[in-house]
BAMARGU-873409 format. One record per residue (C-alpha): residue in one letter; x, y, z. Coordinates in steps of 0.05 Angstrom, whole numbers, plus 5000, padded with zeros to 4 digits. Example, Ala and Ser with C-alpha at 12.3 -4.5 7.8 and 13.67 -1.06 7.14 Angstrom:
REM BAMARGU-873409
A524649105156;S527349795143;
//
This chain:
REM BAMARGU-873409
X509047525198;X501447495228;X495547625190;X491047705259;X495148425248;X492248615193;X484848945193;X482648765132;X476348495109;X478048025046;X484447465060;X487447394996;X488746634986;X495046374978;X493846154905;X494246904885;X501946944908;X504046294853;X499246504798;X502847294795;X511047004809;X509946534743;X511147244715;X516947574765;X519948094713;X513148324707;X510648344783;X517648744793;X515949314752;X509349344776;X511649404850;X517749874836;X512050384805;X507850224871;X513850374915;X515351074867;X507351294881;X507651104958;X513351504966;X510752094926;X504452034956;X507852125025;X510752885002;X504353064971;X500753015039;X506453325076;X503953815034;X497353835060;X498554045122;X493053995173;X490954695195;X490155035250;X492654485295;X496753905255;X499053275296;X506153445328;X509452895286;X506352985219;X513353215175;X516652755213;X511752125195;X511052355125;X518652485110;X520551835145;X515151505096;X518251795036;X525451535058;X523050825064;X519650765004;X524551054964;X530250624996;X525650074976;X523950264899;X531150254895;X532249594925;X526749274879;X529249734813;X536749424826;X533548744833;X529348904772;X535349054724;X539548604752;X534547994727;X534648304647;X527748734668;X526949514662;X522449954699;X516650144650;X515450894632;X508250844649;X503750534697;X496350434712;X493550244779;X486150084783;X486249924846;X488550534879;X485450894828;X479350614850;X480350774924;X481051564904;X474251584886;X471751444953;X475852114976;X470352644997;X474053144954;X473453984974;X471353725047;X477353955086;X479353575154;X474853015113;X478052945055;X484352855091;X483252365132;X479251935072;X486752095036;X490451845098;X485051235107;X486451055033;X493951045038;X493150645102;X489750105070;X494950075008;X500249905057;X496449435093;X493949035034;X500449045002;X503448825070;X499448205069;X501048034997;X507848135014;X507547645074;X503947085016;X510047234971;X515147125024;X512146375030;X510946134967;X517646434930;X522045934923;X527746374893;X532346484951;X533547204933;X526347474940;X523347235010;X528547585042;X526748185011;X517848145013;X519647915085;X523248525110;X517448975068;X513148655099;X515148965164;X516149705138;X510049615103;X506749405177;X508950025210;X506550515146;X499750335158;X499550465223;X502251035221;X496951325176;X492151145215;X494451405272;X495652085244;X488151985223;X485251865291;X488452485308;X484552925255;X477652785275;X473652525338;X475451715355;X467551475337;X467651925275;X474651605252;X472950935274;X466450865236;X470051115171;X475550715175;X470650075178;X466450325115;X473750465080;X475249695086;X468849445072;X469949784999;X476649614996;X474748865003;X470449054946;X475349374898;X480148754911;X476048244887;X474548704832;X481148824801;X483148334738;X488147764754;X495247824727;X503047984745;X501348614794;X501848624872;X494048894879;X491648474821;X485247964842;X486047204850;X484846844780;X478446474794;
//
């Protein structure tokens, strides 16, 4: 697992991964709800199909997004139940909630690629907090399973941002994309500490 592939602009450090598995029932739930949004946030832009010209592979990239992530939320539900926990009713996420407001909303071809932009950086920051997880667990159970997300995780935001770049001019894209992680390095440092996968590193 490499960080160098990751474009973010804040490097969560390592202390972040020990201080949220002192609570592991807790940081369960919280990413079983994150795996439940990605994949419903993958059929709700298949939805938004790109007109007049969408990208050739677009159902295919969004329905093969859905199937991971729900094959995953399963995965971390079984593991979940299986260690006395339960899978809350509700669920708040600051973080991405934060993200959404950055959207330029009723702006067509825009607004889509800010959506696609946002869910790129979800799975990219979640992919590195996966790959801190994976080292410092010391139950033999989970860094088999934070290791192998970590490379689904890898190719999701990729893919997002590849289906970006093919909505709008390379410069235009580019320059967005590098204003998008300037503000997600923001909202991450933002976000209160505790048992949740985009949660800030207790100072």
């Amino acid at each position: 697992m490499r960080e160098a592939d990751l474009p973010l602009h804040y490097k969560t450090p390592a202390t972040w991964a020990a201080a949220v598995l002192a609570q592991p029932l807790e940081l369960l739930n919280d990413h079983a709800h994150l795996e439940k949004k990605a994949a419903a946030n993958a059929l709700e832009l298949l939805n938004r199909w790109p007109e007049p010209s969408p990208p050739e592979n677009w159902v295919a990239a969004m329905t093969a997004v859905a199937r991971d992530e729900v094959e995953h939320l399963a995965v971390v539900c079984r593991l979940l139940a299986r260690r006395g926990g339960r899978l809350t009713k509700s669920h708040a996420n600051p973080y991405a909630s934060a993200l959404h407001k950055l959207v330029r909303r009723g702006q067509g071809t825009s607004e889509l690629v800010d959506r696609l932009m946002i869910s790129s950086l979800i799975e990219a920051r979640s992919c590195e907090r996966f790959a801190l997880l994976g080292e410092a667990c010391e139950d033999p159970e989970l860094p088999k399973l934070y290791k192998g997300l970590w490379a689904s995780e890898h190719g999701h935001y990729k893919t997002f941002l590849q289906l970006a770049e093919q909505l709008q001019p390379a410069e235009q894209v580019a320059k967005r994309w590098q204003d998008m992680l300037d503000n997600e390095s923001e909202i991450i440092q933002r976000q209160p500490p505790g048992p949740r996968m985009h949660s800030s590193a207790e100072k």
